[in-house]
MIDOSE-1310 file (N, C-alpha, C; in nm, 2 decimals, decimal comma, always signed):
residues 67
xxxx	-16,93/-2,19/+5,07/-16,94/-2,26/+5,19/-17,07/-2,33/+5,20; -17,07/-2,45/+5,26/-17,19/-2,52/+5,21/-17,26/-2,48/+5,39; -17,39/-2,51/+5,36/-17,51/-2,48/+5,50/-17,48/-2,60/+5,62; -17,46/-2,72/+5,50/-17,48/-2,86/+5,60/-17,38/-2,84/+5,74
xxxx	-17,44/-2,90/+5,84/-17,37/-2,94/+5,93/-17,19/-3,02/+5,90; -17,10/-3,00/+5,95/-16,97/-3,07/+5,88/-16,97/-3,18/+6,05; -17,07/-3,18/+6,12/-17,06/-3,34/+6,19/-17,11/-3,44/+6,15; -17,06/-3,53/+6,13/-17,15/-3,69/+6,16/-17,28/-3,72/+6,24
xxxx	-17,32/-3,78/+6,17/-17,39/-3,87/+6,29/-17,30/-3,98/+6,39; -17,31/-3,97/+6,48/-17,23/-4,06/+6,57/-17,29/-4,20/+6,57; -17,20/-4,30/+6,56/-17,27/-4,47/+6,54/-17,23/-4,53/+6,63; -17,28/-4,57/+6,71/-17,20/-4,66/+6,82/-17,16/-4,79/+6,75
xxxx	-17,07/-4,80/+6,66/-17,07/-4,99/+6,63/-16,92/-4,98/+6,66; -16,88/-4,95/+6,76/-16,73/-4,97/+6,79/-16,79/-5,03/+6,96; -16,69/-5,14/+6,96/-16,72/-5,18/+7,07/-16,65/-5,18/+7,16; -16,69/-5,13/+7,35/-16,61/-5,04/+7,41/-16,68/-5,13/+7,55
xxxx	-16,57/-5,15/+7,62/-16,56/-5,21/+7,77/-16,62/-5,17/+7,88; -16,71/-5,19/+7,97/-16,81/-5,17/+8,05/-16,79/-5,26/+8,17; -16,77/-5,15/+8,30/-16,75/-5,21/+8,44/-16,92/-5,19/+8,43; -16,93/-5,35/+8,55/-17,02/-5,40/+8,59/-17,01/-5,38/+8,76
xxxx	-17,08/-5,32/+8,77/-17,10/-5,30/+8,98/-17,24/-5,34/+9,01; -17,26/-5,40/+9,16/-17,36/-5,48/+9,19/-17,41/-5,38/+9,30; -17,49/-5,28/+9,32/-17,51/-5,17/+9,48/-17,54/-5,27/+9,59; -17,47/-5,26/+9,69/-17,51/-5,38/+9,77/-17,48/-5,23/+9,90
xxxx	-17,65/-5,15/+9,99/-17,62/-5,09/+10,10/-17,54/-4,93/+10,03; -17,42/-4,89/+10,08/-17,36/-4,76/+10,06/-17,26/-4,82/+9,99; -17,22/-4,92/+9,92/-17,08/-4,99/+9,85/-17,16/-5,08/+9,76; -17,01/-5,09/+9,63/-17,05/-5,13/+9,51/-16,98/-5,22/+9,53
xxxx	-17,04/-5,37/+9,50/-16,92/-5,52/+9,44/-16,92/-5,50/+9,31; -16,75/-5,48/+9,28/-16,77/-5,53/+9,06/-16,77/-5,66/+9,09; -16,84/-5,68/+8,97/-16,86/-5,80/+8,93/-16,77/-5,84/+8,82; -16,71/-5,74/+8,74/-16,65/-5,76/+8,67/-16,64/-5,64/+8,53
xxxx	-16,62/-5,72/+8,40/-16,64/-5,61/+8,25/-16,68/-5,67/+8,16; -16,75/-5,65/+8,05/-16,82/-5,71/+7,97/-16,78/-5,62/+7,85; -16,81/-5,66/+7,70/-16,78/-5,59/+7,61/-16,90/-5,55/+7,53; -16,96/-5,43/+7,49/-17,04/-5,41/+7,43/-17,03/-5,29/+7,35
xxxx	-17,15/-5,24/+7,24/-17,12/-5,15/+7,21/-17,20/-5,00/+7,26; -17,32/-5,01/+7,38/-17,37/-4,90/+7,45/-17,39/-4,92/+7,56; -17,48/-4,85/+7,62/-17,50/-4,90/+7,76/-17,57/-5,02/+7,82; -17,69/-4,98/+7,75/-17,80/-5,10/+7,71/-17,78/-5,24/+7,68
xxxx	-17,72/-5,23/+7,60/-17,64/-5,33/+7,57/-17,57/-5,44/+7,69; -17,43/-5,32/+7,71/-17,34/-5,39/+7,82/-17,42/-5,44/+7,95; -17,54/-5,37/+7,95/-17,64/-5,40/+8,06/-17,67/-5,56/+8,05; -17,75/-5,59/+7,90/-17,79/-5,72/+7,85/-17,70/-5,80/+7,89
xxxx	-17,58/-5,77/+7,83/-17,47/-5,89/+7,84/-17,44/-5,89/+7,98; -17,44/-5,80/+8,09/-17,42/-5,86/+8,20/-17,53/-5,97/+8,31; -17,61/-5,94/+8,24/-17,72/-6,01/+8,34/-17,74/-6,16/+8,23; -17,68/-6,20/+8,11/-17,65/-6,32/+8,11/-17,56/-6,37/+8,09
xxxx	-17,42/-6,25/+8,13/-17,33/-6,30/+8,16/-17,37/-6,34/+8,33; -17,35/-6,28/+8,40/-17,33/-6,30/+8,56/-17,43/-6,40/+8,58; -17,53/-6,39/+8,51/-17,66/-6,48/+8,60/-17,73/-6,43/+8,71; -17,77/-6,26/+8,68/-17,83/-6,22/+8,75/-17,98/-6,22/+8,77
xxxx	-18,05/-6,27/+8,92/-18,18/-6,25/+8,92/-18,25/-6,08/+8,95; -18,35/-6,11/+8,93/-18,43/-5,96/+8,92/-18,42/-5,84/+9,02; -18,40/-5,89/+9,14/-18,31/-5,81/+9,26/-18,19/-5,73/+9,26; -18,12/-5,82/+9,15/-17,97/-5,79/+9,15/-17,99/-5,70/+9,00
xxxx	-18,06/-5,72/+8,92/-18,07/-5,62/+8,81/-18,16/-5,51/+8,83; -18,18/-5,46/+8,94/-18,24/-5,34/+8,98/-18,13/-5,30/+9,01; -18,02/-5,36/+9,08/-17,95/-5,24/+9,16/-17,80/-5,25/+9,06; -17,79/-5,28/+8,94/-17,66/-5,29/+8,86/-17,67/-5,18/+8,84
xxxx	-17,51/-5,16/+8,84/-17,43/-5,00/+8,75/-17,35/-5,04/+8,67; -17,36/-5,00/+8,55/-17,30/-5,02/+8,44/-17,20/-4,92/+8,38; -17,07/-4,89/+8,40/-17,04/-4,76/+8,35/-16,89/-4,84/+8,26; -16,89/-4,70/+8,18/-16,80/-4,74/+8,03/-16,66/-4,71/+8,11
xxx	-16,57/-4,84/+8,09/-16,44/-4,88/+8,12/-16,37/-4,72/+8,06; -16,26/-4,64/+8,13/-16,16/-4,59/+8,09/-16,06/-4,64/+8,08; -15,98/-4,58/+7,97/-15,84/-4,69/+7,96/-15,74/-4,61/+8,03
């Protein structure tokens, strides 16, 4: 039996769908979904996808699409 670990390293290069919500007060506007491969990411692409100014990218939520 070998010592090594039998997991992977996990790679994020699969790319996975990300709702975009805007906090506006106690309620969220979506703005929409963007396609990326982490969070960070989907973050990037939303703020030049939407055209968001610096206000509106403090208060983004970015959470990973369930199918």
């Amino acid at each position: 039996m070998s010592l090594r670990s039998r997991t992977k390293a996990k790679t994020s290069t699969r790319v996975r769908s990300w709702g975009v919500s805007l906090i506006r007060g106690s309620r969220a506007q979506v703005l929409g979904f963007v396609e990326a491969s982490d969070a960070k990411a989907a973050e990037a692409a939303a703020i030049q996808s939407f055209k968001l100014d610096d206000w509106q990218r403090k208060r983004l939520l970015v959470r990973e699409r369930l199918s």
